[in-house]
C-alpha positions in Angstrom: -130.4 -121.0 -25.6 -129.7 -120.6 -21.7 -127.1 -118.0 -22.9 -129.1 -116.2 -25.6 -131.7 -115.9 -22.7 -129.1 -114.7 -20.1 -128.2 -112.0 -22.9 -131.6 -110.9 -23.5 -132.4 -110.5 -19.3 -129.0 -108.5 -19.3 -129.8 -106.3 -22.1 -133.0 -105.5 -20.6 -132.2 -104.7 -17.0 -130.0 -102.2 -18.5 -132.7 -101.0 -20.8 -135.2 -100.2 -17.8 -132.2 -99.1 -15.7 -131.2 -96.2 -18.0 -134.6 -95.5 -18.4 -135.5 -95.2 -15.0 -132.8 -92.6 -14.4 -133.2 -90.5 -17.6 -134.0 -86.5 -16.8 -137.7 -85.5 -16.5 -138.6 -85.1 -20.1 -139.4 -82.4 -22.1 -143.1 -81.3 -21.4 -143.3 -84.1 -18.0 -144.9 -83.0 -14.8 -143.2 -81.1 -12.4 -142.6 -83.2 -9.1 -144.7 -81.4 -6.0 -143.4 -79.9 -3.0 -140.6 -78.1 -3.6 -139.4 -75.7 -0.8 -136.2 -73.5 -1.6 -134.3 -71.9 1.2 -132.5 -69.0 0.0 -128.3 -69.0 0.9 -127.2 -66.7 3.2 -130.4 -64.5 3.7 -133.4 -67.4 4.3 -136.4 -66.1 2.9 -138.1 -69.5 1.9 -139.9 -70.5 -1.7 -142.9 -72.8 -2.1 -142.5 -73.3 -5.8 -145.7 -74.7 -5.8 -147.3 -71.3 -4.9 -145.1 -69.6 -7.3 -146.0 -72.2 -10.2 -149.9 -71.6 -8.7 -150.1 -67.7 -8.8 -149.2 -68.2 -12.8 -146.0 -67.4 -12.1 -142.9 -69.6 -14.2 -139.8 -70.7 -12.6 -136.6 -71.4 -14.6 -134.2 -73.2 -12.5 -130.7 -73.3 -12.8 -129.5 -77.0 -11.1 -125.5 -76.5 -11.0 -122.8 -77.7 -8.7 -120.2 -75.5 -7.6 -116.9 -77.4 -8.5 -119.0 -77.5 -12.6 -116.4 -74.9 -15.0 -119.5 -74.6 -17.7 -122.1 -74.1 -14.9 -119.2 -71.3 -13.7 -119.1 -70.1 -17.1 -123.0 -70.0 -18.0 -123.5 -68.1 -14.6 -120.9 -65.5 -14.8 -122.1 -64.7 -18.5 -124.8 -62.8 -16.8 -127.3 -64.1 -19.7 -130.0 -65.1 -16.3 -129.1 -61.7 -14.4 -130.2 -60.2 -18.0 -133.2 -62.0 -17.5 -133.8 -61.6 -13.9 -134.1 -57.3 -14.9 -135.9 -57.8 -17.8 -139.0 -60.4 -17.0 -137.7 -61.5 -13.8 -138.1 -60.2 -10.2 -135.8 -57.1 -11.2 -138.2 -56.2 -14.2 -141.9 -57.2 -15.1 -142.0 -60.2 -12.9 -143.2 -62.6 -15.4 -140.7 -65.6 -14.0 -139.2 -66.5 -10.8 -135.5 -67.5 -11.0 -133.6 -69.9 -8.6 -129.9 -71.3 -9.1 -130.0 -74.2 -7.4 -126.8 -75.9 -6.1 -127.8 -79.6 -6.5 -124.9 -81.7 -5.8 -125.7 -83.7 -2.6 -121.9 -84.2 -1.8 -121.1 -80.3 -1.7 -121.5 -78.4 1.5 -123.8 -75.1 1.4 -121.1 -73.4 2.4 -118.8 -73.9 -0.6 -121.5 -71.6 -2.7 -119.7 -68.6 -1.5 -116.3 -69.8 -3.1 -115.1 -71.9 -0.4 -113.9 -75.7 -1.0 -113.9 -77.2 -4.1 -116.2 -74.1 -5.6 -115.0 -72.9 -8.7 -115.8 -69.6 -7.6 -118.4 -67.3 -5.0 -121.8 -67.8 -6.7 -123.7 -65.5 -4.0 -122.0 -62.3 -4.6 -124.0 -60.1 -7.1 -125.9 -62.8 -8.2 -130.0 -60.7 -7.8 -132.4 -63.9 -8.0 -132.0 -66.6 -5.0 -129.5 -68.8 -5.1 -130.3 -72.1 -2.8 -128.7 -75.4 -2.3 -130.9 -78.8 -2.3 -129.6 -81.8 -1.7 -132.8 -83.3 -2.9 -133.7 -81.7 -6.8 -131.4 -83.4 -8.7 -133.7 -86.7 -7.4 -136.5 -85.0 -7.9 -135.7 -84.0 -11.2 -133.5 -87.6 -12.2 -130.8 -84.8 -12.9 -128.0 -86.6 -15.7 -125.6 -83.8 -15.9 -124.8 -80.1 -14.9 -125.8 -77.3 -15.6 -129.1 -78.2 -16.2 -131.4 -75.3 -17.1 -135.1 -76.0 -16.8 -138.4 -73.8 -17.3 -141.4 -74.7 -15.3 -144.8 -73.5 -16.3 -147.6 -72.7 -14.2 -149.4 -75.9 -15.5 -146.2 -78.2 -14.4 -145.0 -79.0 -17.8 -141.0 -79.0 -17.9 -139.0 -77.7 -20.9 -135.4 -78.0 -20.5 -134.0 -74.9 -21.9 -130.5 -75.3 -21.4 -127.7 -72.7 -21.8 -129.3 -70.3 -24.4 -129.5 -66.5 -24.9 -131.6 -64.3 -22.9 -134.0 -63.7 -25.8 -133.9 -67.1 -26.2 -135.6 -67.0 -22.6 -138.1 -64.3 -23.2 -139.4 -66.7 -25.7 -139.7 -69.5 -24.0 -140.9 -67.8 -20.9 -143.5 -66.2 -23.4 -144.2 -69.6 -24.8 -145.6 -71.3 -20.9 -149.4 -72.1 -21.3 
């Protein structure tokens, strides 16, 4: 009995402990307070007054050492979106990459280190570094590619097609 119960406390620790650290789900609220510091040129974002003025922000929470995140970037597929709703075109959606590994210097986003490449360098929407999202967000893996609407509600969108983009930036309440 002692042991069945010893099994049963186990199991459930891990249970609440996996739980606890899962991603923000689908449709959850969008932690406050949010301040981005753009790399290299320092204008700063309050995403909160983005998300406020109706605005939605997709954000792109990569590390630099991360081959698919590489990959996904240097497809262009957020640049595409960046001139066609983004800042470069209709300004329907703000779009941030966001270095999120806590363990990798700023610097390293311009190719130094252990980056798998320069990620400033004709790259047209901002491209930060906070140590803090991937807490705020319980990130689980990289890339991770969310869209925020205005009203909070988080859809991860993941490493789709630009048109796949335009609909889901259409789609925000």
């Amino acid at each position: 009995m002692k042991k069945t119960l010893q099994t049963l406390g186990v199991a459930a620790a891990m249970t609440f402990g996996v739980q606890a650290n899962e991603q923000l789900p689908d449709f959850g609220v969008f932690p406050a307070g949010l301040i981005l510091d753009e790399f290299g040129t320092g204008p700063v974002y309050d995403v909160d007054s983005i998300l406020d003025s109706g605005t939605p922000v997709i954000i792109d929470a990569f590390a630099v050492w991360c081959s698919p995140c590489w990959s996904y970037h240097t497809g262009g597929t957020l640049e595409t979106v960046y001139n066609s709703i983004g800042q470069g075109g209709t300004g329907d959606v703000m779009i941030f990459g966001v270095e999120a590994d806590a363990s990798e210097p700023e610097a390293d986003m311009d190719g130094g280190g252990s980056s798998v490449g320069d990620w400033i360098t004709g790259t047209p929407y901002p491209m930060c570094n906070d140590d803090n999202i991937a807490g705020m967000i319980n990130l689980a893996y990289y890339p991770t590619l969310i869209l925020v609407c205005p009203d909070r509600t988080v859809t991860e969108v993941g490493q789709v097609s630009a048109s796949a983009w335009e609909t889901a930036v259409g789609n925000c309440g």
